[in-house]
N, C-alpha and C positions, 0 to 999 in steps of 0.2 A: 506429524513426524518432524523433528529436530533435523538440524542441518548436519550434525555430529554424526545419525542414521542413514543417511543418502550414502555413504561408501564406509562401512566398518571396518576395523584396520586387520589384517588378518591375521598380526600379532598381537599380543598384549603390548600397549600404547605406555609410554611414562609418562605423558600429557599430549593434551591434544586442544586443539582453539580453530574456531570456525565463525565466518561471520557473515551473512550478507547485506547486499549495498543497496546503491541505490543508481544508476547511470550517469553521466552527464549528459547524454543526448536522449530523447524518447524513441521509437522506432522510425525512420523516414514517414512510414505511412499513416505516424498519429496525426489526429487533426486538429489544431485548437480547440477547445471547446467554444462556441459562441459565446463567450457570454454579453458581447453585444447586441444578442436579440430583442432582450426584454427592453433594450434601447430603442427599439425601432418604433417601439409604439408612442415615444416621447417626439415624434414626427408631427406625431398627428391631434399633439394636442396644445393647447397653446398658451394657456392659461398659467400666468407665475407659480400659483399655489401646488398646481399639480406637478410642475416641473420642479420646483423646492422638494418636495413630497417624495417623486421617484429617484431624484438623486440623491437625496439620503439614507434610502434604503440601498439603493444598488453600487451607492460610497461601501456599504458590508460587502458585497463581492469584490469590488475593485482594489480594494485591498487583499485579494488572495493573489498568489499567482498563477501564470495561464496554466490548465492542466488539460490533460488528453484524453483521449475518449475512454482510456479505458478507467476500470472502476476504481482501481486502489496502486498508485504512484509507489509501490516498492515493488524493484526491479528485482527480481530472483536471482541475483548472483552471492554466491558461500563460501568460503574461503576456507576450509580444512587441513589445519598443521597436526600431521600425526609423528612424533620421534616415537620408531620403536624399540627393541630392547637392543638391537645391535648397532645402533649408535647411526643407524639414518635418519633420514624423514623421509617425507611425502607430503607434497604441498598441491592439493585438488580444489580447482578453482574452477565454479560449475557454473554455467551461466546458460540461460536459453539458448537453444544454439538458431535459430532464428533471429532471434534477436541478435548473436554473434556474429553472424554473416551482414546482416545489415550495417554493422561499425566499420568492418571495413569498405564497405559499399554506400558512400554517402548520397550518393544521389539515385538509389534503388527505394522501392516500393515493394509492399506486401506483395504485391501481383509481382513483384521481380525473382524471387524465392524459386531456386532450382529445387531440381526431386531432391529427394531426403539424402539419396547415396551420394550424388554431388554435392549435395551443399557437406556434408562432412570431408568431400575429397576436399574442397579447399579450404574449411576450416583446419586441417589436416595441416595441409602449405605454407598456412598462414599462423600455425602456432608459435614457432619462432619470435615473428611479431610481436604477439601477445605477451609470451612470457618475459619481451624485453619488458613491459611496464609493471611487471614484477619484484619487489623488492625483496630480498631476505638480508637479514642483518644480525649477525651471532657477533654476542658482547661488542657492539656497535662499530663493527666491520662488516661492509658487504661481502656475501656470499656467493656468486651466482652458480645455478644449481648444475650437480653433472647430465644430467638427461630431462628433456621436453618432449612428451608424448600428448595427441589428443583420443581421447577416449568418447566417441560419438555416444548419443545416448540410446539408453540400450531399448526403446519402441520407439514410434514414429507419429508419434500423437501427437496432434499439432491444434487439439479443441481446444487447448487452454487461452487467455491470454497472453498479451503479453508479461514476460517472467514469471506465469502458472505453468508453462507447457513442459513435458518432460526436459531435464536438464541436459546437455553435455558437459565434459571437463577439461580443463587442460591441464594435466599433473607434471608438478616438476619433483623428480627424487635428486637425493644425493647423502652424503656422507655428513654428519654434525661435524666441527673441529674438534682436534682434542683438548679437554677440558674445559668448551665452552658452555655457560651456564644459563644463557639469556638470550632469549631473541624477540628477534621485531620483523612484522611485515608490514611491506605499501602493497597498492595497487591504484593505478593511475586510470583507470577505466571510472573512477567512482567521484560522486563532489557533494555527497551529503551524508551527514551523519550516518558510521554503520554501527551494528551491533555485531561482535567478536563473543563467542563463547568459549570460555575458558576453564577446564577440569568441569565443563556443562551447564555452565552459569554464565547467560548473558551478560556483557559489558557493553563500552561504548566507545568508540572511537571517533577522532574529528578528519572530516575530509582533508584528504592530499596529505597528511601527517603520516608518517611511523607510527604504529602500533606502541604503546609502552611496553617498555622493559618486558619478556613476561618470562621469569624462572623455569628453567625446564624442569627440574625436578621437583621442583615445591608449587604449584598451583595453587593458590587459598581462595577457595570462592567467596562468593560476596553473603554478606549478612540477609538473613530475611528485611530487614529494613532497607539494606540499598536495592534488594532485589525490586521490593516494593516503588522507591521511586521512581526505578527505571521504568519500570512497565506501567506508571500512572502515567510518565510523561511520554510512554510509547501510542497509549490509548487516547491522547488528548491531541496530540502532533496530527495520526492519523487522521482525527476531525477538521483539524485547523491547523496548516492549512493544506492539507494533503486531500481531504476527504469529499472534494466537491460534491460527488452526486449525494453523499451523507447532508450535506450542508443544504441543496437543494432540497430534497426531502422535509429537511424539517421546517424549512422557510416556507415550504408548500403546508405544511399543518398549521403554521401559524399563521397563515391568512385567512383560513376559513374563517374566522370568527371575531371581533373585535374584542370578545368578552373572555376573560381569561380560562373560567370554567373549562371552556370543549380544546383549548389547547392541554391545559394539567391532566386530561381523560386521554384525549389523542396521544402524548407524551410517554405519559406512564404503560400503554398500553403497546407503545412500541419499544420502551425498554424492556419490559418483561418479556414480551417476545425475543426480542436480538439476546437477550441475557439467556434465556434456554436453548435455545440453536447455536450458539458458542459456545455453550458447555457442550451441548451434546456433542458439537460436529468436535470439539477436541479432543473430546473422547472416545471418538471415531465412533459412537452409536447410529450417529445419521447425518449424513450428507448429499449434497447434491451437485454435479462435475459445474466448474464453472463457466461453462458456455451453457448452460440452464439458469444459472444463480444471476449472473451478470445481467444477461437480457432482461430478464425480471426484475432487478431493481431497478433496471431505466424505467422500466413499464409503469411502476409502482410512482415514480417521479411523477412524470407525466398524468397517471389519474388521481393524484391527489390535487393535482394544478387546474387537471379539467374540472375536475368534481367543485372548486373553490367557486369557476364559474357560473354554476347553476344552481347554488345554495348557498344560504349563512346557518343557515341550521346542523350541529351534530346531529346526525341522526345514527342509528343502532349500527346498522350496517357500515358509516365509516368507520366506526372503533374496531368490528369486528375485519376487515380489510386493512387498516393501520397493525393490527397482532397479527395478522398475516403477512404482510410487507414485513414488517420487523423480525419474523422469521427468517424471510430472505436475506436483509441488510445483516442478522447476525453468521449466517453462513460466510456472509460476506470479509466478516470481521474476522472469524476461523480463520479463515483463509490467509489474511494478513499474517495473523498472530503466528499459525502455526508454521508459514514462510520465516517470520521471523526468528522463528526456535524457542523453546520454552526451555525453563531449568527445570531436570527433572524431578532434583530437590525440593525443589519451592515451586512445583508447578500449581498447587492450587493461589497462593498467592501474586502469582505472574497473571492469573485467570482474571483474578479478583479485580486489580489494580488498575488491569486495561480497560476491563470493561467500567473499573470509576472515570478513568480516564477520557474514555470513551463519551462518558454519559456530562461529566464538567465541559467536553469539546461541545458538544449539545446546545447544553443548559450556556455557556458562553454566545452562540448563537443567537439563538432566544433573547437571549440579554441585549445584543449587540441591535438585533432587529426593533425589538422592544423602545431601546434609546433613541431610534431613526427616527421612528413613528408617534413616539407618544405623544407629541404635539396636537399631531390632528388626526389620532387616530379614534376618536371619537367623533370626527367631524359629519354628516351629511356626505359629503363628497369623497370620504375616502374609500370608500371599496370602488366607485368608477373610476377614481383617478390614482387611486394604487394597487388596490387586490386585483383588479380585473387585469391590469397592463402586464405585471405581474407572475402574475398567475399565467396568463397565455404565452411569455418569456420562458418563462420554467417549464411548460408542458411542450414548448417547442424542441427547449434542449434534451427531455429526456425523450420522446419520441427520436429525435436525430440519435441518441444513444442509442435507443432501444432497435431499430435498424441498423446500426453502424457495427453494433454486438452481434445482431442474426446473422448479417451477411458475413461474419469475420467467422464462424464457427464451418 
């Protein structure tokens, strides 16, 4: 479902733009990811060769930034500008409302979360607030809007993740000026690149900036060709550096083996998977709710990490567990994609593009892991003094995932 779809306007629209972000705080109750675990085992070893050895490899982590437990770093907030035929708007700004009660609550925790009818009574109170960090801007004059209402969300599902779980809104209506032809929005809640859909074609916008100029009555979408960029460099971002447990995952295939064979077998056999479960799930044929999906690809993390420890050999049965996992990880990628709105013009090539995107974030990995290692990754001593430390790091974090997911559903 497009973000455009979440509130349809109940007039015919003359344009309409929607976009969601990404937070600048995570929830009080995310948790760094460790990723200094698979450090601890450089405690206990003393030897130069192996210490060179693991911090070249886990230099490829430490160049990401820290990320939180949950699976996929885009925060569910959408921005919907509807002008409709008598000269209003409506500006619906939807955001987890969990996660909206925690912003104002900075030193609250998931365990702080009142029942669902309170926590909307004072998101209620506190809309005012909010829609100060609201911008509108007609022909580059601020607007501010005549009415602020919050519109709770309409179930009380609370399985999802964080920014999966049903949305609330804060809608601001009012009157366009007369003869104004152009508008812009902020919103000060956000500090990373968002995507704005405009006449139903994602665009992109740069944090804490105005929106560009956008014609109200003339909307021109974007070309199949920009369409195409955008959603390669959507599907590649996701991986790196957004996509941790993606990144783990595949750091954990590449260690099983020092020989290139059982990684190009392991590879392909979990693209082909994730590539069929993102079509399918956005095609809505099948899916699974993301407090199922989530848990499960921590799980997958973790036994591909244990698995590395008691074998060098591919055997039948990891290929066939790797297309099982990659079924998971592409529900996974659904999930993002279709958070982020697809064009419904060009939605096969929005499909196409991320999931290249998707697969160069990958194979960039690979690359990157590959360069760490190849020194000594032929040596006698590397799989004790790399794969194994390693691999036990990586099964650590995705276990603490894979508990940190149960218990949150």
């Amino acid at each position: 479902m497009t973000s455009d779809e979440l509130r349809p306007p109940r007039t015919p629209p003359l344009a309409a733009a929607a976009f969601p972000a990404l937070p600048p705080l995570p929830p009080p109750s995310a948790v760094p990811v460790p990723l200094a675990l698979p450090a601890l085992a450089l405690l206990r070893l003393q030897r130069p060769r192996t210490l060179l050895a693991l911090r070249a490899l886990l230099a490829v982590l430490a160049l990401l930034p820290p990320a939180t437990v949950a699976a996929h770093d885009v925060e569910n907030t959408h921005v919907m500008v509807v002008f409709e035929a008598d000269d209003t708007y409506r500006v619906d700004v939807l955001n987890d409302a969990d996660w909206l009660w925690l912003q104002v609550h900075p030193v609250a925790t998931a365990a702080d979360l009142p029942a669902v009818g309170e926590r909307n009574r004072q998101l209620a109170e506190r809309t005012p607030a909010f829609a100060a960090g609201m911008t509108l801007v007609f022909d580059g004059s601020p607007v501010p809007p005549e009415g602020v209402t919050y519109v709770p969300p309409p179930t009380s599902d609370r399985s999802g993740p964080w920014g999966l779980a049903e949305p609330g809104l804060i809608r601001l209506t009012g009157t366009v000026p007369a003869d104004a032809v152009r508008f812009q929005f902020a919103y000060d809640r956000v500090v990373d690149e968002d995507p704005m859909n405009v006449a139903r074609v994602t665009r992109w916008l740069q944090p804490a900036q105005l929106s560009p100029p956008l014609d109200i009555a003339d909307l021109v979408p974007l070309t199949p060709v920009q369409v195409a960029v955008q959603y390669l460099g959507l599907g590649y971002t996701h991986i790196l550096p957004k996509g941790l447990d993606h990144i783990l995952f595949v750091l954990g295939l590449f260690l099983l083996s020092a020989r290139l064979r059982p990684l190009l077998l392991q590879v392909t056999a979990f693209t082909v998977a994730h590539t069929i479960t993102l079509a399918l799930t956005i095609y809505g044929v099948f899916s699974l709710a993301p407090s199922i999906v989530e848990p499960l690809i921590a799980l997958s993390i973790a036994y591909v990490a244990v698995e590395n420890l008691v074998t060098t050999e591919l055997r039948p049965w990891r290929i066939v567990l790797v297309f099982a996992f990659g079924l998971l990880h592409g529900m996974g990628f659904a999930g993002v994609l279709a958070d982020l709105g697809l064009p419904r013009g060009e939605l096969v090539t929005a499909l196409v593009t991320f999931n290249v995107g998707v697969e160069a974030g990958q194979l960039t990995v690979i690359g990157a892991a590959l360069a760490a290692v190849a020194a000594f990754r032929g040596r006698e001593w590397y799989r004790g003094r790399v794969v194994v430390p390693l691999s036990l790091g990586i099964a650590a974090v995705g276990l603490y995932w894979t508990v940190e997911r149960v218990l949150a559903v």
